[in-house]
N, C-alpha and C positions, 0 to 999 in steps of 0.2 A: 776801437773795440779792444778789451781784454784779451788776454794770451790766449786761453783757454776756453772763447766764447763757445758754449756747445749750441750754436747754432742751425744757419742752414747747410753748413755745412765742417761737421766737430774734426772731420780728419785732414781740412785745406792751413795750410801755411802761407801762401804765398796768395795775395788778393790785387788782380789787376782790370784796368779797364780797358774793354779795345768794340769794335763796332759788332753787334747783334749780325755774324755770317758765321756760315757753315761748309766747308767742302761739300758737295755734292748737292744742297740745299738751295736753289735758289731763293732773294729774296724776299718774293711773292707766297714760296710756301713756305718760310718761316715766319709770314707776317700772318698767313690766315692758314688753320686747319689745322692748329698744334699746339702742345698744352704745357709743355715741358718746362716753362719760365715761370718765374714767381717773381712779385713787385713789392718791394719793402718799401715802404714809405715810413713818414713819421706828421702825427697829425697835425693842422694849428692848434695852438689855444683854443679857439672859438669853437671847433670842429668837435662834435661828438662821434661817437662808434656808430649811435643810430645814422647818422646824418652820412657818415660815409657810407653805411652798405646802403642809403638809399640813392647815394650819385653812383655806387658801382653799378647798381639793379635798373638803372637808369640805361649806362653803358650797355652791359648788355644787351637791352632791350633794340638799341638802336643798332648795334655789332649784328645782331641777331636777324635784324630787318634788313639791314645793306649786304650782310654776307647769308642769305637762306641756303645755299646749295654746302656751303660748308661745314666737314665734321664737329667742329666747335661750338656752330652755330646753337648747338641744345646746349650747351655748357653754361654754367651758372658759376659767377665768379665767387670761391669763399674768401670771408674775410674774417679775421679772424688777431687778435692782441698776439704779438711777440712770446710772453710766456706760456698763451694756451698754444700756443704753434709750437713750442718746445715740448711743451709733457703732455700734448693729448696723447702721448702711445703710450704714456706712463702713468696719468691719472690714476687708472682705475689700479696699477699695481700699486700706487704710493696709497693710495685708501683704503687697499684690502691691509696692508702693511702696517697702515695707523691703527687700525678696527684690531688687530691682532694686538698690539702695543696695550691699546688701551684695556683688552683684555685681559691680558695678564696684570693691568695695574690693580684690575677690579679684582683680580682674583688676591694678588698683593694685598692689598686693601683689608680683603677679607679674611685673611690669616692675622694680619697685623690687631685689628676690630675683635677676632677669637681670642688670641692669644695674653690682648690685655683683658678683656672682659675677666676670662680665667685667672689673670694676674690680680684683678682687680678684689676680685671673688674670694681669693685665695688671701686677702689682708683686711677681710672684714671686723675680725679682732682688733688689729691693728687702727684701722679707721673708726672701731667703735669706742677705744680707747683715749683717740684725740681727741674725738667727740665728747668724753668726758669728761673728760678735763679743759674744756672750752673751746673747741677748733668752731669754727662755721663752715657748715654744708656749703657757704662762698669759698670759705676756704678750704676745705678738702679737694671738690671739685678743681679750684687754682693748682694748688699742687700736682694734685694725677693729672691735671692738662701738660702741666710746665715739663714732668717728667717725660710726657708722650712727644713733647715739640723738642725736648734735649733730644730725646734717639733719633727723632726725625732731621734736626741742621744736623748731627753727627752723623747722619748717614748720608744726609744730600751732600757734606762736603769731601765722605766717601765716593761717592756716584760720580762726583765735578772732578775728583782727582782721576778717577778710572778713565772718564771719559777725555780727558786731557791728554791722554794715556792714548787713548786706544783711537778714538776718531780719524787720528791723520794715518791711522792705517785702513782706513776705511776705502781710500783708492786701488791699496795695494791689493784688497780681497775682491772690492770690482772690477779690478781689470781683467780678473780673472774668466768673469762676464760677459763682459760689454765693451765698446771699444773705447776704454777711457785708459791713460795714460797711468802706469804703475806707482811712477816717479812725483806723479801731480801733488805740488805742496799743497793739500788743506788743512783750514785751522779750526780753529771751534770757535763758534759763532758765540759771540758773548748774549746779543739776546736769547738765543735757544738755552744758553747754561745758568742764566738767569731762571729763566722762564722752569727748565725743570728743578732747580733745587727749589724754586719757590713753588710748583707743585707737590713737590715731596715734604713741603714743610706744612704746603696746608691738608693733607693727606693726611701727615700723621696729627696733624691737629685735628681734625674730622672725625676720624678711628677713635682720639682717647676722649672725646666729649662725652660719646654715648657712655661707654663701660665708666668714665669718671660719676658723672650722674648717676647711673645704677647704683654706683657704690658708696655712692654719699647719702644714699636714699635707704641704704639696709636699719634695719631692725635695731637700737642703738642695747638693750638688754639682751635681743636673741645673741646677737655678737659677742658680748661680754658673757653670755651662759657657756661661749661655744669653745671657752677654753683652747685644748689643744686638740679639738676633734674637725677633723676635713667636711667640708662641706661642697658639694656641687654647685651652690647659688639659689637662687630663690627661682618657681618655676618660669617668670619672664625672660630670665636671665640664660635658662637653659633653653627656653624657646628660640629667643635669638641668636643664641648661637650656631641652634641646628639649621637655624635661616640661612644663617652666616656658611654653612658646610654645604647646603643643599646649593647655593648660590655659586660657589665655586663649583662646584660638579656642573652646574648647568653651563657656566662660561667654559670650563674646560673640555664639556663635549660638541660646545659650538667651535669653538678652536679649532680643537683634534677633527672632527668633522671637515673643516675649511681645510686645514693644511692637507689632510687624505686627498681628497678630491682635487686640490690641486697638482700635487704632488702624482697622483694616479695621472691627471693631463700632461705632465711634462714626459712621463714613464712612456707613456703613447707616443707623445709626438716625438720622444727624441728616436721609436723605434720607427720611424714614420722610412718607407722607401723614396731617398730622395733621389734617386737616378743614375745618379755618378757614384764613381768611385773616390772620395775624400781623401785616402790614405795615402801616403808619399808622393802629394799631388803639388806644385807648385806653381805661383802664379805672381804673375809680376806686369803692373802697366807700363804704357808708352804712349803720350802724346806725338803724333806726329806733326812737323813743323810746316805750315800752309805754302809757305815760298819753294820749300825742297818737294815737298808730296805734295800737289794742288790737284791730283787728277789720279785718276783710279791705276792704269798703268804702273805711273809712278809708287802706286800704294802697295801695288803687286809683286812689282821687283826688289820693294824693301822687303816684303814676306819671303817671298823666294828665296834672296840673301842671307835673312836671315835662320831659316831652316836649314838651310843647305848649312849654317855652319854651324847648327848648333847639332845636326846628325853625328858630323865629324869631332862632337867631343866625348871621351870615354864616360860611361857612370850615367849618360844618362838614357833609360828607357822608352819615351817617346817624348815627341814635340809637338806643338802647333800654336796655331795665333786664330783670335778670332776677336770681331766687336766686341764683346763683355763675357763677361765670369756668371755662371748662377747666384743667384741670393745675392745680387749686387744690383737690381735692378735691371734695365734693358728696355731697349726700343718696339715700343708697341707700332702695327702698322695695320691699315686697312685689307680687308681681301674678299672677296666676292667668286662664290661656282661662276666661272665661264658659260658654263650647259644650262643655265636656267636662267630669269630673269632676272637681271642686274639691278641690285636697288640702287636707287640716287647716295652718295657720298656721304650726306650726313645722314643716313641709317645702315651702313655698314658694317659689318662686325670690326674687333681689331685684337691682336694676341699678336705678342710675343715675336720677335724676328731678331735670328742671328747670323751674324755674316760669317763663315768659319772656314779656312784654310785646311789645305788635308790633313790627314789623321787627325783630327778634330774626335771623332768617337772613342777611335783607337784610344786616344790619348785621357780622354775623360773615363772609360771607361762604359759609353751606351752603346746598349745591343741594338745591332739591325736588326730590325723582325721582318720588312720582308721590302723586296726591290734592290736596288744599287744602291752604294754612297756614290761623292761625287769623284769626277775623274776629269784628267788631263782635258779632255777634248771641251770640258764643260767651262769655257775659257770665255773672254768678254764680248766675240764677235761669234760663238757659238748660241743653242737654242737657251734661251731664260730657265734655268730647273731648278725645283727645289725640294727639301725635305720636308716631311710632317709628321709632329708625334702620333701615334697610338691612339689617346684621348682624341684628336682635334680628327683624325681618321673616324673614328665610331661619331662624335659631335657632327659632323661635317659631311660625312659620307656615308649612313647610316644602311649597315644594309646590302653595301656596294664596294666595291677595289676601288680603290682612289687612285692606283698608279694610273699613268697614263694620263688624267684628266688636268686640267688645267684653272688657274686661280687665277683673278684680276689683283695683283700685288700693289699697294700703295692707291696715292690718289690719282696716279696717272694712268690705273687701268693697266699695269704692265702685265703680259700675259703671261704665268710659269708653269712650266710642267712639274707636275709632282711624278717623281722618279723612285721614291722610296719611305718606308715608313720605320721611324726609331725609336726609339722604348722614350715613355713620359717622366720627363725632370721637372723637378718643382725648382723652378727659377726662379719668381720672387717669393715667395717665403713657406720656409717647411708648413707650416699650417695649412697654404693655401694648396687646395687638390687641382693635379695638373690639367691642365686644360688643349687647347690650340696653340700648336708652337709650329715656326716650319724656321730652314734652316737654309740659308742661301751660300752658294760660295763665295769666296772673296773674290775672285776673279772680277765676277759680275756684280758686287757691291759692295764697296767698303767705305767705311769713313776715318779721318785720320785720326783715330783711337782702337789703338792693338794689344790682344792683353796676349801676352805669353804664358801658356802651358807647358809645363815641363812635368814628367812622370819619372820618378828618380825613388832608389833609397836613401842618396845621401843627405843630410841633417837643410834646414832650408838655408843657413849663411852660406853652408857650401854652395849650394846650388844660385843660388844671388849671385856670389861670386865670379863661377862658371859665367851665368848669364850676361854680366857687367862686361867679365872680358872680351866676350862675342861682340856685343855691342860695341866697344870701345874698336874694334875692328871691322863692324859693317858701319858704324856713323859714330864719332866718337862725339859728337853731339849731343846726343839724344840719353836722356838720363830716366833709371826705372824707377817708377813712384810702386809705393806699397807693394813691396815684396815679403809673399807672405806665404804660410800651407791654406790647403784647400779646407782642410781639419778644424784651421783657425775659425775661416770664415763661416763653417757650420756651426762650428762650436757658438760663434758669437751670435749669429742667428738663432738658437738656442737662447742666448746668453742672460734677458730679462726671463724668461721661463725657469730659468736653473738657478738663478739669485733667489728670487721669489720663492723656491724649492727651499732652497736650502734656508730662508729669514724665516717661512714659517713653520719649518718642520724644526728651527731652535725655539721658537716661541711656544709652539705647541708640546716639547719638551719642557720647556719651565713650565709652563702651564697645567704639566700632568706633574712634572715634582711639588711643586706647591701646593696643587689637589691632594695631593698625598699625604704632604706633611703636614695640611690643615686635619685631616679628618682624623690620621694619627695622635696629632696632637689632643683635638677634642677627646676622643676618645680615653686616649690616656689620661687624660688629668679627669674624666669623668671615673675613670677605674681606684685613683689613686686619691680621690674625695669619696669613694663608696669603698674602701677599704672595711669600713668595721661591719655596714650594711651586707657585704660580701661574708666578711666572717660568722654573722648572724645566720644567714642562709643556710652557710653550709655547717654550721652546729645544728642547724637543726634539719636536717638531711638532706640537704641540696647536693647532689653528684656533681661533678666536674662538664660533664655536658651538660648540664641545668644550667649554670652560671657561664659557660662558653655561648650558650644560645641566647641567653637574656643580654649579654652584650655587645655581640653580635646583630643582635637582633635591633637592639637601640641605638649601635653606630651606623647601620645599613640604610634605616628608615629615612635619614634626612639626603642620602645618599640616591635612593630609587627616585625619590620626588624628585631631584634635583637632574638624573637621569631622563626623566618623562619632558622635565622642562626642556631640556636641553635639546633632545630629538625635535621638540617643535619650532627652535629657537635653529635646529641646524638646516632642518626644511625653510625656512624667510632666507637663510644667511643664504645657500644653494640657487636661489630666485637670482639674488645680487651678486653672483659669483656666475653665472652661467654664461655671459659673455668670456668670460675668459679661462674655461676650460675646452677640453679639443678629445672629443669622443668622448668624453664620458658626459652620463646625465648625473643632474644636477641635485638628485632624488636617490641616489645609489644605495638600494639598501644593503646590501652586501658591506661597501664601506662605511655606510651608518652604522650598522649592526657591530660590526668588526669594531668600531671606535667606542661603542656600548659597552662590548662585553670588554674590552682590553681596559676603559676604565672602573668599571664595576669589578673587575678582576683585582685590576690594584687598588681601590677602596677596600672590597674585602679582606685584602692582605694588610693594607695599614688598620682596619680592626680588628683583626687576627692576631695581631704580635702582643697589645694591650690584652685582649680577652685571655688570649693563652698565659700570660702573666698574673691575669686575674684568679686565674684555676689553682696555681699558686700560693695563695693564701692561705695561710697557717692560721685556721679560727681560732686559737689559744690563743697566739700573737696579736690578732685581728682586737680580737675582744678587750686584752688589757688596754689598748691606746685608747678604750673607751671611759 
């Protein structure tokens, strides 16, 4: 496998083989009742995708028959290709990403399509001149192509150098994200750089077809009458353009529309209450070694050792150990009310279980709401107790006080007292709303995976440090994987929502500069071809707001159209965008409207600056260029 396989698992270094057991797991129930393995195979030749999930569906069937009383038994094996097991969580962000891309290109597109048409417009003289003096409409056409494909490989090999440039820092701004490596050498993929200069070359070959035709096609006397007098184009030529303006409005308020809405889901979830306290929190694993820790006891006295010495270092504010870390995953487990009828195994509920060492709250920072936490006496030959959030109290016990009452824990029916109720943490992932969690001591179950919690101001090497040297003196063995703040791990929990924040609120930013400087553009060169037209008006008594509203009035119009499209084009995009926002609907007029007015606001300003320059006009002046 490659260095950097982002696989099944992107943050493992070290890959070994050893026998399918577990501390505490016997293994009869690691062979039936449990989901937690995944099987990589690699197909034959002869072998189709169909043909395996029909020998998996097979399996099952007969798994299903031999083991009926077990949890697994309704389980449906997925099967599923290597690269859709890598980026199903990413799909839909890499497609909202493309769809954005591609947007702006169209919007590109349609400035680049305005801006020669105007160019093209603007040298009708010019073009009527060759014309007579022998040119062919093959070869005019030729020309204004070849000029349109020169700026286009000069800018693609602009693009290819930027992008040369800038790609292999592309890790260093997702790390920032996601948990990918800072340092990760990447390179620029020769077919993608390919692929985009040769889109940009037939783009710009696409944009100067149309405006070359137009203008091989003008009038070959009207041109040559038209001297040194501006002209706006002929009325097809002005039609298409406002197509061209209305067109970019419309992609720009499906854009701005997508990124709001998204952008408003990440604003939500990132203020989402996850439980704990994050802040100068730290955390650090430890595999325990099977031959030294094989037995709970033993698992015990390493916890105790190791609290006990990590109290007696200065700096740091509390401590604890416990099975797993929030938003890191966690062991789901079986549990059943005691006081009612006991369903059979495989109908079950199952939520969340952790095994946690004292000051365990203290230390994360969750409130007791109401009963005990755990205490000394609640030891491995004492009564079975346990904690449960909040949520899994009102789910579970509807109505009623849960203390006191008792849970059938695991598949073995083990009996536990619930002794106490504590505030709801979203363990596996902020989006998801907390649910049934209960919380056992280590005492009375552990397995040999211990994550240390440390609650400290100091910086996290410090505290690594600290923790390293602890260790180096209750087992100097035993080595801490992924030492890290608590901060991080939200952060990067976040981390595809805040990427996606930030790519399309830059996309949607060019998106509204280029809206901008399409319409401004149109606009002004329409101001600066009706020069004399303008002068005429107001020799003959056109005020200053007469001629601000007439052009106003004629840059706005392909603007509003293009506004109405847009809102309906942002209502479908909203449909396809609705899996992956979090509280908000998908229909949001408030941020529709808001996306409306903010760009119809800045349309109207890029026809403002043109119009108000238009008012300007010295009809004396005006009239001689006539």
């Amino acid at each position: 496998m490659p260095a950097n396989w982002f696989g099944a698992n992107p943050v493992a270094e070290v890959w070994t083989t050893k026998p399918i057991q577990l501390p505490g797991f016997s293994y009869e129930r690691l062979m039936r009742g449990t989901s937690f393995l995944r099987v990589v195979g690699r197909l034959k030749p002869s072998v189709t995708l169909q043909q395996a999930q029909a020998a998996l569906t097979s399996l099952d069937q007969s798994y299903r028959a031999e083991y009926s009383s077990k949890i697994d038994s309704g389980f449906a094996t997925s099967f599923r290709t290597l690269p859709d097991d890598v980026t199903q969580n990413i799909r839909a962000g890499f497609i909202t990403l493309f769809a954005a891309v591609c947007f702006v290109l169209l919007i590109a597109c349609s400035n680049v399509a305005n801006l020669l048409l105007v160019r093209f417009s603007g040298r009708r003289r010019e073009i009527a001149l060759r014309m007579a003096i022998g040119a062919s409409r093959t070869g005019i056409v030729r020309l204004f192509v070849f000029e349109s494909l020169l700026v286009s490989v000069s800018a693609g090999i602009v693009g290819a150098f930027m992008a040369w440039r800038l790609v292999p820092l592309v890790p260093r701004m997702a790390a920032n994200f996601l948990p990918l490596e800072a340092n990760s050498v990447t390179s620029l993929s020769v077919p993608v750089l390919f692929f985009t200069i040769g889109l940009a070359i037939v783009t710009g070959l696409l944009m100067g077809v149309y405006p070359a035709f137009q203008a091989s096609h003008s009038d070959l006397v009207d041109g040559l009458k038209e001297g040194g007098r501006g002209t706006s184009g002929s009325l097809r030529q002005q039609r298409f353009r406002k197509i061209l303006v209305g067109a970019q409005v419309a992609l720009s308020v499906t854009l701005l529309a997508g990124a709001a809405l998204l952008i408003t889901s990440f604003i939500r979830l990132s203020q989402q209450n996850i439980g704990f306290r994050s802040q100068n929190l730290w955390t650090g694993a430890i595999t325990l070694p099977t031959a030294q820790y094989s037995d709970a006891p033993s698992r015990q006295r390493f916890v105790e050792q190791t609290l006990n010495a990590l109290h007696e270092v200065p700096g740091l504010e509390s401590v604890t150990v416990s099975g797993d870390i929030p938003l890191a995953g966690g062991n789901r487990t079986l549990f059943a009310r005691a006081d009612r009828d006991v369903p059979p195994i495989e109908k079950r509920a199952s939520a969340p279980s952790h095994d946690i060492a004292p000051d365990y709250f203290k230390t994360w920072g969750i409130p007791l709401l109401a009963g005990r936490e755990f205490s000394e006496h609640d030891g491995a030959d004492g009564q079975k107790v346990c904690l449960i959030s909040q949520a899994g109290a009102k789910k579970i016990y509807p109505n009623e006080n849960p203390i006191g009452k008792t849970l059938l824990v695991s598949s073995l029916s083990v009996p536990y007292e619930i002794v106490g109720i504590v505030g709801d943490v979203r363990s596996i992932r902020v989006a998801e709303a907390p649910g049934m969690e209960f919380y056992i001591p280590w005492a009375q179950e552990s397995f040999p995976f211990a994550n240390i919690a440390v609650r400290s101001n100091l910086k996290v090497d410090a505290v690594t440090k600290l923790v390293q040297s602890v260790m180096a003196k209750v087992n100097p063995g035993l080595a801490i994987a992924i030492p890290q703040s608590m901060a991080a791990v939200v952060a990067q929990a976040l981390g595809q929502a805040r990427l996606m924040t930030w790519l399309l609120g830059i996309f949607a930013g060019v998106a509204l500069l280029l809206a901008a400087i399409g319409i401004y553009g149109a606009v002004a060169y329409s101001v600066e071809q009706r020069t004399g037209e303008i002068g005429v008006r107001m020799a003959l008594g056109a005020q200053t707001h007469d001629v601000l509203r007439l052009i106003i009035n004629q840059g706005m119009k392909p603007v509003v159209t293009g506004l109405a499209i847009g809102i309906v084009a942002a209502f479908a995009l909203g449909r396809l965008l609705a899996s992956q926002l979090f509280e908000v609907s998908a229909h949001n007029p408030v941020l529709l409207g808001g996306v409306t007015i903010l760009l119809a606001a800045i349309a109207l300003l890029a026809c403002l600056l043109p119009a108000r320059r238009a008012t300007l006009v010295d009809p004396v002046q005006a009239l001689r260029t006539e």
